[in-house]
C-alpha positions, 0 to 999 in steps of 0.5 A: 500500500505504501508503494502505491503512494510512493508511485503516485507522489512520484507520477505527480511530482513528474507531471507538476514539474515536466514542461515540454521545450522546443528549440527554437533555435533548431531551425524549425520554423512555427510560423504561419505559410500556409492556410487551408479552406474546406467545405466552402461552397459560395464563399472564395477561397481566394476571398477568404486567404486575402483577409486572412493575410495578416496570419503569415509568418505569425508564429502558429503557436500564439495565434488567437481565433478572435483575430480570424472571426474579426477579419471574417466577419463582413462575409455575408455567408459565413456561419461559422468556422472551425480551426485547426492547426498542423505544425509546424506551419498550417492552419486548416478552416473548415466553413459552414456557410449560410444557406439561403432559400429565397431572395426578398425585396424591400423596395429597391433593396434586395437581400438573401433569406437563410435557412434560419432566417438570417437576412443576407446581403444580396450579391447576384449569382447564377447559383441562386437566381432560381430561388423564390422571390419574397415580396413583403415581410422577411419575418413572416416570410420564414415562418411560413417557409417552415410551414410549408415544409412542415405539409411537404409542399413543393417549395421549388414549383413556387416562384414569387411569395407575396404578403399582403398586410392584411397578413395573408400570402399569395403564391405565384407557381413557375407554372403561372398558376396563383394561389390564394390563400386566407389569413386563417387555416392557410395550411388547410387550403394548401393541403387542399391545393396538392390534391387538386393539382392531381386532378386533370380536371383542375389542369385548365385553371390558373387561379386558385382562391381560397380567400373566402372560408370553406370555399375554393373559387377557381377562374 
């Protein structure tokens, strides 16, 4: 028993006492050369090195995360990042980027809505000109994006999103078929709408109003 102690004074003595040396004399060079971007999809590389420029031949050992978050944080589509190093000279971000899912317009203003409501700054780009057009409330706008979601609706058949300050929406399909909905029970009329469109009955009409209650009026 009293060697167990011994041992366990000695283990500690070695762990409070040790602490690992590097020479820095030795010709190894812990300075930053090289920057790594993962898992970026809209965000470029290029872009993200050229405010990340200041890192090199930081040395690897002292650099501060809160450096690489202020100088990346006027890139409208970050999320977050994580960092890595990799001695003796690397450092590796993976990206997680926002995801936007409709374009809104305010006026003359455009921006990006995220997945998880965040407005972006608009930046014009192939990748997201078929993306819905919003044309009201932001706010209101994600809301009813989750609901839509919610019934499985076919959001990519939708090509503008109206709000109407009365608080209800219009929707115009790329089809130019137009949906319109009450302020009330508006998943109701929609749920109604997808079985409609199953019917080759319902093919010849473009207008599908559900405004008045219990009633479904067709032009």
């Amino acid at each position: 028993m009293k060697k167990s102690y011994v041992g366990l004074i000695v283990i500690f003595f070695l762990l409070t006492t040790y602490s690992p040396k590097f020479d820095f004399q030795s010709g190894i060079n812990f300075n930053i050369k090289k920057i790594i971007i993962l898992d970026n999809d809209i965000l470029d590389d290029r872009e993200i090195k050229k405010s990340l420029v200041f890192l090199y031949e930081k040395n690897l050992f002292f650099l501060n995360e809160e450096d690489i978050k202020k100088a990346l944080i006027d890139k409208p589509f970050l999320e977050s990042f994580s960092l890595k190093k990799i001695y003796p000279f690397t450092i590796k971000l993976n990206i997680e980027e926002k995801k936007p899912i409709a374009i809104l317009h305010i006026k003359k203003q455009k921006f990006y809505i995220s997945d998880k409501g965040d407005l972006i700054n608009y930046k014009e780009t192939e990748r997201f000109e078929k993306l819905p057009n919003v044309f009201g409330n932001g706010k209101n706008f994600y809301l009813f994006y989750k609901d839509l979601q919610n019934i499985d609706f076919p959001i990519k058949t939708v090509k503008n999103f109206y709000f109407f300050e009365s608080g209800r929406w219009d929707l115009v399909l790329r089809d130019k078929k137009i949906i319109k909905l009450p302020n009330k029970d508006y998943l109701l009329s929609l749920e109604n709408f997808m079985l409609s469109k199953e019917n080759k009955s319902f093919s010849n009409y473009k207008i599908f109003d559900y405004r008045i209650k219990n009633q479904l009026i067709l032009n």
